[in-house]
N, C-alpha and C positions, 0 to 999 in steps of 0.2 A: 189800662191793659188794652193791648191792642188784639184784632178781631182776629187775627195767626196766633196768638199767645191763647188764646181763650180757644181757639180752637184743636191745639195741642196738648193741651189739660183736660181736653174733653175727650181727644182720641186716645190719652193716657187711662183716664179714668173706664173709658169702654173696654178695653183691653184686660186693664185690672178685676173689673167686673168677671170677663171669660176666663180669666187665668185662677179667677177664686175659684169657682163653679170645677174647672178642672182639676184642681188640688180637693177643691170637698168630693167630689166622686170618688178619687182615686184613694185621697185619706180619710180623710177626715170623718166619710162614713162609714168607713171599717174598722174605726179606732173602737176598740171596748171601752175606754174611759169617758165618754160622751151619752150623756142619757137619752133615752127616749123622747123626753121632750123639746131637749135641745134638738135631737134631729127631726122631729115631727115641726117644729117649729121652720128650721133651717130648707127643708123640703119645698117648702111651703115657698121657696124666693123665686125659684129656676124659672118658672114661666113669667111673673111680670119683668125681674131683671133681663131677663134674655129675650124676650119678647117684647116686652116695652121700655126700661128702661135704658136698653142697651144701644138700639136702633132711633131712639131718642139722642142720646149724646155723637152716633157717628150722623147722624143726620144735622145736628148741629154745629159738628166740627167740621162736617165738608162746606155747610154753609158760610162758617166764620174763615175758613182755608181760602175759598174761593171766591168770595166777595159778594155772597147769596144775599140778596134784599129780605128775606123771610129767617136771617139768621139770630135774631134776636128772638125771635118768637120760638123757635126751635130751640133757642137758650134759655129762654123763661118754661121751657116745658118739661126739659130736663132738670134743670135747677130747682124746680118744684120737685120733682120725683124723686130726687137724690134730698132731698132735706126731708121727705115722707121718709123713705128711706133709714135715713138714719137715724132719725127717730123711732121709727118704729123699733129697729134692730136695740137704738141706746136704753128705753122701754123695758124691752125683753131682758137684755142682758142687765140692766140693773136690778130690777125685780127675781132675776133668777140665779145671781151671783156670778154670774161669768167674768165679771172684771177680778172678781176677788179668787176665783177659780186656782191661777197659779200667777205669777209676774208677769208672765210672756202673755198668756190669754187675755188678762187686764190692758197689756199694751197694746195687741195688733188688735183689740179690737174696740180698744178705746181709737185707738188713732184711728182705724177703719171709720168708725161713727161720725168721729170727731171732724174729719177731712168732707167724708159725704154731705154732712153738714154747715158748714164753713165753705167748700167749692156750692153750694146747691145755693146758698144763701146770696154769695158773692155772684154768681152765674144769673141769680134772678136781679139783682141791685143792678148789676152788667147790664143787663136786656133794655133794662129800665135808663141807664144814662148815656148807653153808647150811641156814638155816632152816626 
C-alpha cells in the first residue's frame, strides 16, 4: 500500500470518527430504546476519539499525503488507538448484547469494530514495513 492510499483511509476513517459523534448527538442519544448503560458507556468515547484519536489519524494522513518523514510513526500511533478502540467497543458490545440487539445494530457495529480493528492492525504492520 502506498503512503497516499494509507493516507486516504486515514482521512476517511477521521471524518467517520466526526460523523459518528454527530449522528450520536443528534440521535442516537435521544432514541428511548437505548439503555443507560449503553449511553453512560458511549459517552464516555467523545473526548479520547475527538481529542486523541481523531487528531492522530489527520496527523498521519497529512503525513502519509505529503511525504512527512515522521509518517509512520504517526501511523503506528493511530493504528494502536483504533485496534484499543475496537476492542474495547467489541468487549462492550459483546458482553452486553448489542450485536444480537437487532440485524442492523449487530451489523454497523460489527463492521464498525471489525474495520477499526483490521485498518488499526494493518496501519501498525504498515508503520512497521513501509518505505
Amino acid at each position: 500500500m502506498t503512503a497516499k492510499t494509507m493516507g486516504r483511509i486515514q482521512t476517511v476513517f477521521a471524518l467517520g470518527i466526526v460523523l459518528w459523534w454527530a449522528f450520536f448527538f443528534a440521535v442516537t442519544l435521544h432514541d428511548p430504546n437505548n439503555s443507560p448503560v449503553y449511553l453512560a458507556f458511549e459517552t464516555s468515547f467523545p473526548l479520547p476519539d475527538l481529542v486523541w484519536l481523531t487528531p492522530l489519524l489527520v496527523r498521519a494522513a497529512r503525513a502519509n499525503l505529503h511525504g512527512g518523514k515522521d509518517a509512520r510513526i504517526w501511523t503506528a500511533a493511530a493504528g494502536g488507538a483504533l485496534v484499543f478502540l475496537g476492542l474495547l467497543d467489541f468487549s462492550f458490545n459483546f458482553q452486553n448484547g448489542i450485536y444480537t440487539k437487532s440485524l442492523a445494530d449487530g451489523l454497523i457495529n460489527g463492521f464498525i469494530n471489525l474495520a477499526c480493528v483490521l485498518f488499526g492492525l494493518l496501519s501498525v504492520h504498515w508503520s512497521r514495513t513501509a518505505a
